[in-house]
N, C-alpha and C positions, 0 to 999 in steps of 0.2 A: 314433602318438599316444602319449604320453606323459607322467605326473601325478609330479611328486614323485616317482621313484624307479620307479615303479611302471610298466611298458610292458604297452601293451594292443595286440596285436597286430592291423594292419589285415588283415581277410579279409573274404571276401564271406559274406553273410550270409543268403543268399537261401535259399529253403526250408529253413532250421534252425527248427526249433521252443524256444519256450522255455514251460514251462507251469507254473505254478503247482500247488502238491499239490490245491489246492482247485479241481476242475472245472466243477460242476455248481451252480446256483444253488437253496437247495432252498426248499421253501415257509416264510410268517412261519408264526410260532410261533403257534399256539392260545393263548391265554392268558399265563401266568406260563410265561416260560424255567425250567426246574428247571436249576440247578447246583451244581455241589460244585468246592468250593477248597482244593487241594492245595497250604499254605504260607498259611494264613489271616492269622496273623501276622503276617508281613512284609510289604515293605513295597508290593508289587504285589496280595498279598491283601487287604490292609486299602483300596486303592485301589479293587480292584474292589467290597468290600462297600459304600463310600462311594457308588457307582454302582448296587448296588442297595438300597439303603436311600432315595433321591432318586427310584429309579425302581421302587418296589415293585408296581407295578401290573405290569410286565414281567417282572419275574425272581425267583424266588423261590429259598432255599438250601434243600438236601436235605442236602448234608454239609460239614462242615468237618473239615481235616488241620492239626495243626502241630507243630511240633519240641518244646519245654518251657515257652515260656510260658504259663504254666496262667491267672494271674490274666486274662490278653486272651484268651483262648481262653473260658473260661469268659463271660466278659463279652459277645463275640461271639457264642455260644453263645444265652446269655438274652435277647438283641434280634432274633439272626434264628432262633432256632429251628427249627435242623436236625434229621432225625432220625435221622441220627447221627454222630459225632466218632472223633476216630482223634488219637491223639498217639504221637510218635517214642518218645517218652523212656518207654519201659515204666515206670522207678521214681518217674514221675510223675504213673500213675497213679491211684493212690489219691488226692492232692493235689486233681485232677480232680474226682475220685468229691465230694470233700468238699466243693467250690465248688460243685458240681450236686448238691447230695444229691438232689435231685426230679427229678433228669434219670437215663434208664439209659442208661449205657454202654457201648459194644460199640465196643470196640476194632479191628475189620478194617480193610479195605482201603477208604477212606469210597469210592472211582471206582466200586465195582465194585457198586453200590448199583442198584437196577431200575429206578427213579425218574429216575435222572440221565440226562440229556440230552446236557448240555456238560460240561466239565469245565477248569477255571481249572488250567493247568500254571504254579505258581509259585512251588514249590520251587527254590531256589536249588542250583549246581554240580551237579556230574552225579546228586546223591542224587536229582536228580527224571527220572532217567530210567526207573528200574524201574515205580514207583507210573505213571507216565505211561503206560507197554506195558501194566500190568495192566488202564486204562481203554480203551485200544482195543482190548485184545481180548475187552474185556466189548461193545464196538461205542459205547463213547463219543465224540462229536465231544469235541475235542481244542483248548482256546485259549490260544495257548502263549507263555507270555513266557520258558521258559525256554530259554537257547540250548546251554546241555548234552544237553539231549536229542538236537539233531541232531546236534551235534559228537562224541558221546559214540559215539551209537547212529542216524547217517542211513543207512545202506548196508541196516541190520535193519529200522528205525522204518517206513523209505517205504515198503517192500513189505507189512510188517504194515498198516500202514493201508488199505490196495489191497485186502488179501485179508480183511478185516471191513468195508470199506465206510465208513469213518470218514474223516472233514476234520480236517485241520491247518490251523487258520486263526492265521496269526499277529498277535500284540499287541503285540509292540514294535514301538515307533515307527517307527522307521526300515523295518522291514517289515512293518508294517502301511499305513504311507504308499503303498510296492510294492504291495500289494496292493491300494489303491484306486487307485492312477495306472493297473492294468490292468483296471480294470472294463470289459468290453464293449469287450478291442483282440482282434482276431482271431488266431487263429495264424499264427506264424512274423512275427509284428510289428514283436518287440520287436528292439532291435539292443542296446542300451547299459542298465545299472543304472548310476546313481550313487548314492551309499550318503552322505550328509551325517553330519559329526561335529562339536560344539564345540569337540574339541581337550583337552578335559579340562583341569585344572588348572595343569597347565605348560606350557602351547604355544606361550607370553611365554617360558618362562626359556633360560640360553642353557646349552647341554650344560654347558658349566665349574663353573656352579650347582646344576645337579640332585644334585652328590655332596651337598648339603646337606641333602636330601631328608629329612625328618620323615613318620612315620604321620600325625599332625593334619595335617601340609599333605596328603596324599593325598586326605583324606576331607573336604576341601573342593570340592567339586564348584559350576564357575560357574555349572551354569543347571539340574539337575536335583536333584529330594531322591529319594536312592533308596539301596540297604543300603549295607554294609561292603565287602564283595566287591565288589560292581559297581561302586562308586565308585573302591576302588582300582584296577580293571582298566580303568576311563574314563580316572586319571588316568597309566598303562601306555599307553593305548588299544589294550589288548589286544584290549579290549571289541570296541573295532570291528573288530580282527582275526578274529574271532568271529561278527559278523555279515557279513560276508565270505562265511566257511564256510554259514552256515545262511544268505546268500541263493543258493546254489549248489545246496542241498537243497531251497529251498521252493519255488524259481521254475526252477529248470533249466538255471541260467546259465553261461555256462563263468567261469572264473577270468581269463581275458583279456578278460568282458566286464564285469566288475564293480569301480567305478572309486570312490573315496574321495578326499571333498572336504572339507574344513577350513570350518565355518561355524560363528562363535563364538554367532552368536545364536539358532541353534538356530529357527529359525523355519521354513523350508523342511527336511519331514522325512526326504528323498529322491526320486529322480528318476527317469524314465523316458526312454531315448531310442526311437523308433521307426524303421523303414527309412528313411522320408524325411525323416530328419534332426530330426521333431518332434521338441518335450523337452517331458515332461510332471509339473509337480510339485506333490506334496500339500503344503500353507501350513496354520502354526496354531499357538497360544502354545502353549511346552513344558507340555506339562501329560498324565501319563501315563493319566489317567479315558478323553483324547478316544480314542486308540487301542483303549484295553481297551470301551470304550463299541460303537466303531465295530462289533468283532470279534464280541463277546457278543447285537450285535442285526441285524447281518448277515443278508439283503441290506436289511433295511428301517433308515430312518434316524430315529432319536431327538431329539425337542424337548425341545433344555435350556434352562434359563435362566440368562440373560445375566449373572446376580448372583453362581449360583456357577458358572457358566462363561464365564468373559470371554471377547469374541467380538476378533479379532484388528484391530488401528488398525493400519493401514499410514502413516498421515501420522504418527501418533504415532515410530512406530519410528522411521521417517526415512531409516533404509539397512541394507543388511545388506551383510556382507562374506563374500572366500572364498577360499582359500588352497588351495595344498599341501601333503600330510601333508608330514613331515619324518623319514623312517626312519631315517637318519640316530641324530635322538636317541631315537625308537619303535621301539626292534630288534623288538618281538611285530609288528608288521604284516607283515614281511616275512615271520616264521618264519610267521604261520599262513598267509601266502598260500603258502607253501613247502608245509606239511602238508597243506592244499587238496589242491595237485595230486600229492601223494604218495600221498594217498588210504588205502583202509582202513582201518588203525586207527589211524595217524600222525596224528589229527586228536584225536583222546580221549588217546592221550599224549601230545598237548600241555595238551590242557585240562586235566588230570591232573596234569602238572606244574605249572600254575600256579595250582592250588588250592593244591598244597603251598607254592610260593615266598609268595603273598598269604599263608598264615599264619605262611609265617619272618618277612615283614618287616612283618606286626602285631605278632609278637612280639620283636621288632627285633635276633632271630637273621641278618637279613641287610638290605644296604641298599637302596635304592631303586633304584639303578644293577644291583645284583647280580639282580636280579628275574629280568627275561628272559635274562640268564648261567645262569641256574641251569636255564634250561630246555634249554640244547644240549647 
């Protein structure tokens, strides 16, 4: 069997287990979810506050983290009223102090907080791996949109979570789709992941064209609003290289069973194949609230409204299409499926180079082609 480039080895599959980190289905929540969001700011933070600002009878903030932006932190601050804050940027604290004069600050670790429950991982690039260990091993569930943390630290992360008893439930789309297409399959089920991607921004041009490559063209992304880094690494499809690696970590999959499929509309979020050949897949407009919604109120399921959550017209859409990656002109897919199975920390020095390379080519010290060069 064979996709684009990409060969998945026929083997028998039969009593292999694949499991998800998250085992155990635990009870609803008593009242308001307490949580703390690590990357408030941005732009997965700000998604999740939107989610509980609409559903404040469910979830309530205990803390808020973010990098320097003081005036949106501050502002976030005063409507959800955590009790307590944390920012990166030490010489911007005072700044802080001055926006909140009525607020007291204490600066720690917001995860590590007694109050917290859950904890929103949405810190961007591997900076959110450390702050993320500190919450589990205060014993926080864990909701993770970031995909450095397994890339960075899965070999450490999985075991730490095992030995305090903590879930890693994941929030991105695509693996959070995974993890509802396996609600309720029993072990050793599963045969096949299929991992959907829109192809990012270039997945029209034809190699000879991409030397032409501009930072504004990267950071146009066809169907999601989401930061600077991720878009560039959507329009790389690094990204999805990426989630490759962390679904390998979060479900147990081997690397020859985890398959990438090209869909521009983004509609279907990923797929499950089962032993007897079922395919089972999660549907629903791009919209990154549904996922972070789904994870943050897990196992029970939230009544949104249709106004500000349009519900999916299948006759409207009309079709959806699906292609082959093309590795060819996306060298990062091959290299991280390379790093996968190289294992240990060959997986964090890739991630690691290509933090660095996304800031050569914002700062347009190298080109768009030279991206993934720079990482061999």
């Amino acid at each position: 069997m064979s996709t684009g480039g990409f060969r998945l080895k026929k083997k028998e599959c039969g009593g292999k287990r694949i499991q998800c980190s998250v085992q155990q289905t635990p009870p609803a929540w008593p009242g308001r979810a307490p949580i703390s969001i690590l990357g408030s700011t941005g732009s997965v933070g700000t998604q999740t506050l939107d989610i509980v600002a609409e559903h404040a009878d469910k979830f309530g903030i205990v803390g808020l983290a973010a990098g320097s932006q003081v005036t949106l932190l501050a502002d976030q601050v005063r409507k959800f009223k955590p009790q307590l804050v944390a920012l990166r940027n030490e010489s911007l604290l005072n700044d802080l102090r001055e926006a909140l004069a009525d607020v007291e600050d204490k600066p720690e670790i917001v995860a590590r907080h007694p109050d917290v429950v859950t904890v929103v991982g949405a810190i961007v690039r591997c900076a959110g791996l450390k702050p993320t260990v500190a919450a589990m091993e205060a014993g926080k569930d864990i909701v993770l949109t970031n995909k450095e943390t397994l890339i960075a630290g899965g070999p450490f992360v999985l075991p730490l979570a095992h030995e305090h008893g903590v879930k890693i439930l994941p929030a991105d789309s695509e693996h959070s789709a995974i993890f509802q297409c396996i609600q309720g399959l029993p072990e050793g089920a599963l045969r096949r992941i299929i991992l959907t991607g829109s192809g990012g921004a270039f997945r029209e041009w034809p190699l000879e064209k991409m030397k032409e490559i501009k930072v504004a063209d990267a950071l146009k992304h066809p169907i999601w609003s989401l930061g600077r880094k991720i878009t560039i690494d959507s329009a790389t499809q690094f990204n999805k290289g990426l989630e490759v690696i962390d679904t390998h970590y979060l479900f147990g999959a081997e690397y020859d069973d985890i398959e990438i499929v090209i869909h521009p509309q983004s509609i279907i979020h990923s797929l499950i194949e089962t032993q007897d050949s079922s395919v089972i897949a999660q549907l629903g407009v791009p919209d990154m609230r549904v996922p972070l919604l789904y994870t943050l109120s897990w196992p029970d399921r939230i009544y949104c409204s249709e106004i500000t959550w349009p519900s999916l017209d299948l006759a409207q859409l009309g079709k959806m299409t699906f292609m082959a990656p093309e590795p060819k002109k996306f060298r990062s897919l091959e290299l991280c499926y390379a790093a996968g199975r190289a294992g240990g920390t060959m997986t964090g020095v890739l991630s690691a180079a290509n933090e660095i390379a996304v800031d050569l080519f914002v700062k347009e010290k190298i080109s768009y082609l030279d991206n993934p060069r720079s990482w061999s």
